[in-house]
BASERO-285585 format. One record per residue (C-alpha): x, y, z; residue in one letter; residue number from 0. Coordinates in steps of 0.2 Angstrom, whole numbers, plus 5000, padded with zeros to 4 digits. Example, Ala and Ser with C-alpha at 12.3 -4.5 7.8 and 13.67 -1.06 7.14 Angstrom:
BEGIN
FIRO      x      y      z   pake   rodo
FIRO   5062   4978   5039      a      0
FIRO   5068   4995   5036      s      1
//
This chain:
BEGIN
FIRO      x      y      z   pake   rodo
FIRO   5035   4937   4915      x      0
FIRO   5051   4941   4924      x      1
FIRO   5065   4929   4936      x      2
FIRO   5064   4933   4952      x      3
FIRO   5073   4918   4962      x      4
FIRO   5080   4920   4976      x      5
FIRO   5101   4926   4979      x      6
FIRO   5111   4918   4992      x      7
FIRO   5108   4921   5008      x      8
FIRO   5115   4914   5026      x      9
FIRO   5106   4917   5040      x     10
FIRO   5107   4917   5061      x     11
FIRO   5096   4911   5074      x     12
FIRO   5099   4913   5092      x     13
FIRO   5088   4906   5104      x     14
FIRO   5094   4913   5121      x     15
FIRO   5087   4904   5138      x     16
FIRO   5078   4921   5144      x     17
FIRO   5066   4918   5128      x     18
FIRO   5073   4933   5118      x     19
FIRO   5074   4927   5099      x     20
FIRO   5088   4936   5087      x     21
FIRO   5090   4934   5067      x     22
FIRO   5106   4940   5061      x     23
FIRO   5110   4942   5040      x     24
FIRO   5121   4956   5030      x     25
FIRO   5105   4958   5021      x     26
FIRO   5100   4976   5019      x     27
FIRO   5081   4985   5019      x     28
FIRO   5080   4998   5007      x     29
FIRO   5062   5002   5012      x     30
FIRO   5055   4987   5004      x     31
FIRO   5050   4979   5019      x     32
FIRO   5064   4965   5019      x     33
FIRO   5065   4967   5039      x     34
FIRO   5047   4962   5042      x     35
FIRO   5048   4949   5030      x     36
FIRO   5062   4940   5040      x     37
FIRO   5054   4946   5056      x     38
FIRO   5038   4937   5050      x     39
FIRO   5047   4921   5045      x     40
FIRO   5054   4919   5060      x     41
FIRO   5040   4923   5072      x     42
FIRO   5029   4911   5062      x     43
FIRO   5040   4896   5061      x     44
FIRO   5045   4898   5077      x     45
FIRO   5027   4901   5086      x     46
FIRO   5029   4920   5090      x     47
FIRO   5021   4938   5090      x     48
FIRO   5031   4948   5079      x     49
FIRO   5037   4961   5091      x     50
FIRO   5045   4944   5098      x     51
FIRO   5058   4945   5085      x     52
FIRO   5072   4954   5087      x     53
FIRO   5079   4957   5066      x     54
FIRO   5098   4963   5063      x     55
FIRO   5103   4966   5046      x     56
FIRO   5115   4977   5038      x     57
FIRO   5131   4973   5047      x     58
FIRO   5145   4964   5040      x     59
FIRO   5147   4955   5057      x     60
FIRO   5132   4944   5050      x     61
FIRO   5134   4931   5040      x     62
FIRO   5131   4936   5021      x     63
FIRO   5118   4938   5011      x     64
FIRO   5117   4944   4994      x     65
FIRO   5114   4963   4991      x     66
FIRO   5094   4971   4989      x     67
FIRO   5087   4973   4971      x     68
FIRO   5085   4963   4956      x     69
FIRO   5071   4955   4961      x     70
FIRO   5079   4942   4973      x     71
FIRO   5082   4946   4990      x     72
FIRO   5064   4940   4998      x     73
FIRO   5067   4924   4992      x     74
FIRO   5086   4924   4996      x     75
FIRO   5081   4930   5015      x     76
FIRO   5066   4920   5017      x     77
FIRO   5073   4904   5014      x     78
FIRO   5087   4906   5023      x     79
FIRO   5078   4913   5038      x     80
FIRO   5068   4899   5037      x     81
FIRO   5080   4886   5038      x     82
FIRO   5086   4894   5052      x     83
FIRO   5072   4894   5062      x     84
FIRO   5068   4877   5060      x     85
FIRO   5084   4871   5065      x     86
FIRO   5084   4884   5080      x     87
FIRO   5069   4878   5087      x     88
FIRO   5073   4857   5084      x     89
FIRO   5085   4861   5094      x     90
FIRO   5075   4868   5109      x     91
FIRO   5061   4854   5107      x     92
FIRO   5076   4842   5111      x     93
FIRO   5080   4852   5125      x     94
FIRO   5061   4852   5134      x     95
FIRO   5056   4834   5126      x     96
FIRO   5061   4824   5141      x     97
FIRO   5054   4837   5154      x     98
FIRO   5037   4836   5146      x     99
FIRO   5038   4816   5144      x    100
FIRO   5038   4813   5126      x    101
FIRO   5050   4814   5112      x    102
FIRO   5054   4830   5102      x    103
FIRO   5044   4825   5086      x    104
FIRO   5028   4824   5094      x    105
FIRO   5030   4846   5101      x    106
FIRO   5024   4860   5092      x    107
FIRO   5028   4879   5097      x    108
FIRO   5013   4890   5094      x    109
FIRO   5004   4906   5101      x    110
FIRO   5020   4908   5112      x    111
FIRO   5020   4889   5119      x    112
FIRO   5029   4874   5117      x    113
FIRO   5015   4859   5120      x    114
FIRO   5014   4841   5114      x    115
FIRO   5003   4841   5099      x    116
FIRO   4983   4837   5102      x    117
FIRO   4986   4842   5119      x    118
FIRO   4990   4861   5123      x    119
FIRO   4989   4857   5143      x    120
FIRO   5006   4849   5142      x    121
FIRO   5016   4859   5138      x    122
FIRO   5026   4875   5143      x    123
FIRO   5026   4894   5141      x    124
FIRO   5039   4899   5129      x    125
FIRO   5047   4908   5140      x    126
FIRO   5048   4893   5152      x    127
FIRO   5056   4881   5138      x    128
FIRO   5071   4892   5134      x    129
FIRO   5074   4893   5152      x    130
FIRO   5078   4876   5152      x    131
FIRO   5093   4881   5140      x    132
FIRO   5110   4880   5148      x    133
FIRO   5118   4891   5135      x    134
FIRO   5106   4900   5120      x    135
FIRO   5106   4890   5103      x    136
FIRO   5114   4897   5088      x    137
FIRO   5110   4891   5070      x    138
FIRO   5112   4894   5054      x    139
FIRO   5102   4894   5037      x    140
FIRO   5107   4894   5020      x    141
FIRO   5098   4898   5002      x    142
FIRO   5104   4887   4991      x    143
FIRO   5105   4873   5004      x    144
FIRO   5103   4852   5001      x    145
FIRO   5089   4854   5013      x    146
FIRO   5072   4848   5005      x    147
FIRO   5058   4859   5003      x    148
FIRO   5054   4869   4989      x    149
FIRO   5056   4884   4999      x    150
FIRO   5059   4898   4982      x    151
FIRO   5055   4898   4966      x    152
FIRO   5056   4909   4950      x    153
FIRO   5044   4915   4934      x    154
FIRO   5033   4925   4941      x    155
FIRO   5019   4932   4929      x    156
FIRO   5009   4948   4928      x    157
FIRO   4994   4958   4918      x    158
FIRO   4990   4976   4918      x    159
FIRO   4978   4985   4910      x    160
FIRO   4977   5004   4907      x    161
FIRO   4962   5015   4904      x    162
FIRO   4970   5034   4895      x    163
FIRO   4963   5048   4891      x    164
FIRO   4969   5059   4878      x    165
FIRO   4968   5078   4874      x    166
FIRO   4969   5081   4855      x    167
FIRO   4971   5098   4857      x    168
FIRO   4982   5101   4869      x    169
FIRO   4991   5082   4868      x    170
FIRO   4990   5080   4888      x    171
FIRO   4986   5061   4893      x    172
FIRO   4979   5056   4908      x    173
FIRO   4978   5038   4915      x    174
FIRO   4961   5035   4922      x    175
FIRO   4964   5017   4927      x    176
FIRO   4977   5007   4928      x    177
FIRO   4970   4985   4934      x    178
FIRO   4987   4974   4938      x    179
FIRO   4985   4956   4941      x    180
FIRO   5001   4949   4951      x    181
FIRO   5007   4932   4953      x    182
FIRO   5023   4930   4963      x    183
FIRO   5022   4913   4971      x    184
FIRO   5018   4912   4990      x    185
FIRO   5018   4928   4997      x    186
FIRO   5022   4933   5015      x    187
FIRO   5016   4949   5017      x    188
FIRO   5003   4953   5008      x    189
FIRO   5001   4972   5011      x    190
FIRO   5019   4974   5008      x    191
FIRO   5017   4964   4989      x    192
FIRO   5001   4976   4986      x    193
FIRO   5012   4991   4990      x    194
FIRO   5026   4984   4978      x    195
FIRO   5013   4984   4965      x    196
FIRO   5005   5001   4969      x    197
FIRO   5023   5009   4968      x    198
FIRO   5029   4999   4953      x    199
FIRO   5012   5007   4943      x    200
FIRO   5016   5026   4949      x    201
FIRO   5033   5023   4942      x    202
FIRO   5027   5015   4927      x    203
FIRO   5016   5030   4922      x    204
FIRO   5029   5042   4928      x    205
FIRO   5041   5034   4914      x    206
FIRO   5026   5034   4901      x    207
FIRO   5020   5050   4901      x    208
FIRO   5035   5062   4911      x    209
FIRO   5052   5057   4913      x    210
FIRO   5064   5061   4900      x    211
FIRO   5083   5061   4902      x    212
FIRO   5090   5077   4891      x    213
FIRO   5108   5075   4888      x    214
FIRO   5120   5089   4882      x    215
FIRO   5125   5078   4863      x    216
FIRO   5142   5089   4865      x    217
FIRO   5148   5084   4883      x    218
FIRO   5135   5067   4887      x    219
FIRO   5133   5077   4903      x    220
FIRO   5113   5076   4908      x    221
FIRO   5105   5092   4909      x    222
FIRO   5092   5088   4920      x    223
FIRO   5099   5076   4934      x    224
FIRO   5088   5084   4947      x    225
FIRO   5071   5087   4955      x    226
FIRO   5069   5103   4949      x    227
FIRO   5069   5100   4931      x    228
FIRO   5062   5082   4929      x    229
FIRO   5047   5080   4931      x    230
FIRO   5036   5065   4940      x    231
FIRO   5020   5055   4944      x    232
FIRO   5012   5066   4956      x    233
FIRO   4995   5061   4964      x    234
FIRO   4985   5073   4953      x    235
FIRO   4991   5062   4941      x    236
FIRO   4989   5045   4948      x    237
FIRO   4970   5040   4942      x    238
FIRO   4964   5023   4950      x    239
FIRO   4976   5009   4953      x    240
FIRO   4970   4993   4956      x    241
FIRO   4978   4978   4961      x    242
FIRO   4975   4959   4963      x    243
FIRO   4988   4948   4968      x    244
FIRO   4987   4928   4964      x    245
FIRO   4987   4919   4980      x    246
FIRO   4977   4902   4983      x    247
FIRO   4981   4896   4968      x    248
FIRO   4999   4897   4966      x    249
FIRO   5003   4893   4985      x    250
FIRO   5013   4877   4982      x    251
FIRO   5026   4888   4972      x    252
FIRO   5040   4896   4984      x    253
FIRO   5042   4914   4988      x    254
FIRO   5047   4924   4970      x    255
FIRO   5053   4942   4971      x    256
FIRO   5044   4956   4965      x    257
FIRO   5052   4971   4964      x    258
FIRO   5055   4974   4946      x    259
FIRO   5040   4963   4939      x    260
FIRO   5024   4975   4939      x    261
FIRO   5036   4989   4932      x    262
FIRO   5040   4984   4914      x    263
FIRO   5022   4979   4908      x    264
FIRO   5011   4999   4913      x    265
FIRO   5022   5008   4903      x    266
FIRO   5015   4998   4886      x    267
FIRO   4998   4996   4893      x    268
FIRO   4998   5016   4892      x    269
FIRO   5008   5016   4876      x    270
FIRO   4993   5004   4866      x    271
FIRO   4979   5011   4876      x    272
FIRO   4987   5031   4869      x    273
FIRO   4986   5022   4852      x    274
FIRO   4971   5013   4853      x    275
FIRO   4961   5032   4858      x    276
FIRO   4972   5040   4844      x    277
FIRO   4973   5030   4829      x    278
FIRO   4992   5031   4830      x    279
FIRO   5005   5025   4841      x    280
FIRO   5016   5038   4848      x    281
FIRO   5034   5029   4846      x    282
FIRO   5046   5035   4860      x    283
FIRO   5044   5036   4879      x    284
FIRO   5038   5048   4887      x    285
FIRO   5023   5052   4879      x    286
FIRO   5024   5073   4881      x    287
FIRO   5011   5081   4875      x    288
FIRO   5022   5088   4860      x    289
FIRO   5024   5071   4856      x    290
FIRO   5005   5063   4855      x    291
FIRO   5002   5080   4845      x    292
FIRO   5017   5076   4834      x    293
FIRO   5010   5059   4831      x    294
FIRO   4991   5064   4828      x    295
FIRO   5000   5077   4812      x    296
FIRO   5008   5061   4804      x    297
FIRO   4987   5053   4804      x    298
FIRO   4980   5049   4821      x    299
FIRO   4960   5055   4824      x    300
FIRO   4960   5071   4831      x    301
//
């Protein structure tokens, strides 16, 4: 189980009368996929293609949102993006209400149009609405905000299952298979979750089995700070991963981070399956091969 609500976050919308759509936050995308994240938020609340979207982050001339990492920052960006939106586009169905005869509740923006709901003849290309802007709209979004809608939550909850094989002789382990259920509310992007997962399990097995920090006990300096010397997961030793993210049944809860979750449970999955092939549980991380043959002396099954 891990956290995972959202951090603060403000976030821009501008609306400008040529139809062009820009969301401006001092977020920052670390190669997690926060940009499309926002970039899909917005497109989808406000009726939009994606590439309609024009995303700027990581700029101090935005207005702030908290920094990437600790498992917060798609709920922090999402709601806020949200709120945004939905306040951007109010606005413009104000603006085109009285032209298409009706009142600004009864309009709906999708697939590019702005159209009174129930009847998608009356209505207007998106391009057409904006145009009837005298000046473009600007909006802002905030998580927390007073607003209601349970937009974010947190508790997210995970399982993950490892399959090992060990070498008595030599002490080598290999995963085989590693299953990881995932639940972390309503997700966004689902291909961008899965690769959360898939990542979070190669670094999980990369901390059971290879990653060591050697320290020099004299200086506390660490000897082997570098590529060359420390080894990693590398696809060779991978195995099967398999994930399966929660979604249907959790889709009333908000959006909940998963950076860290699916990270923490593989490297005791690996650790119990080890003991459960050996008799013995091997006690420290990683599990080196002088290690597992260490354990196996002290009474494991050869």
């Amino acid at each position: 189980t891990w956290g995972g609500r959202g951090h603060d976050s403000d976030c821009r919308m501008v609306i400008h009368p040529d139809g062009s759509v820009q969301v401006q936050l001092a977020s920052q995308d670390l190669g997690t996929g926060t940009r499309t994240v926002i970039g899909i938020v917005a497109a989808e609340t406000l009726g939009l293609p994606l590439n309609a979207v024009q995303v700027q982050i990581g700029d101090t001339n935005y207005p702030p949102s908290g920094a990437s990492g600790g498992s917060t920052t798609v709920g922090g960006v999402s709601a806020s993006t949200r709120r945004a939106a939905i306040k951007a586009l109010d606005k413009l169905l104000e603006t085109v209400a009285t032209s298409l005869g009706t009142t600004p509740d009864k309009l709906v923006a999708v697939d590019g149009r702005v159209y009174v709901a129930g009847d998608p003849a009356k209505g207007l290309t998106w391009k057409a609405a904006c145009a009837k802007l005298s000046k473009p709209i600007s909006e802002l979004g905030r998580n927390p905000a007073k607003e209601e809608g349970n937009l974010i939550d947190s508790g997210v909850g995970g399982v993950q299952m490892a399959e090992v094989e060990v070498d008595t002789e030599t002490g080598i382990v290999r995963v085989k298979k590693i299953v990881a259920v995932q639940d972390c509310g309503l997700i966004i992007n689902l291909k961008a979750a899965e690769s959360q997962c898939y990542g979070a399990i190669s670094m999980a097995m990369s901390g059971a089995l290879f990653e060591e920090r050697i320290f020099d006990e004299a200086t506390g300096r660490m000897l082997n700070a570098d590529m060359e010397f420390t080894k990693t997961t590398g696809l060779g030793d991978t195995g099967e991963i398999v994930v399966h993210m929660m979604t249907g049944l959790y889709d009333s809860r908000g959006v909940i981070g998963l950076g860290e979750p699916p990270v923490n449970s593989p490297m005791a999955a690996i650790s119990n399956a080890v003991a459960n092939a050996i008799g013995v549980r091997v006690p420290t991380m990683p599990m080196t091969p002088d290690k597992v043959l260490a354990a196996l002396e002290k009474g494991g099954r050869a």
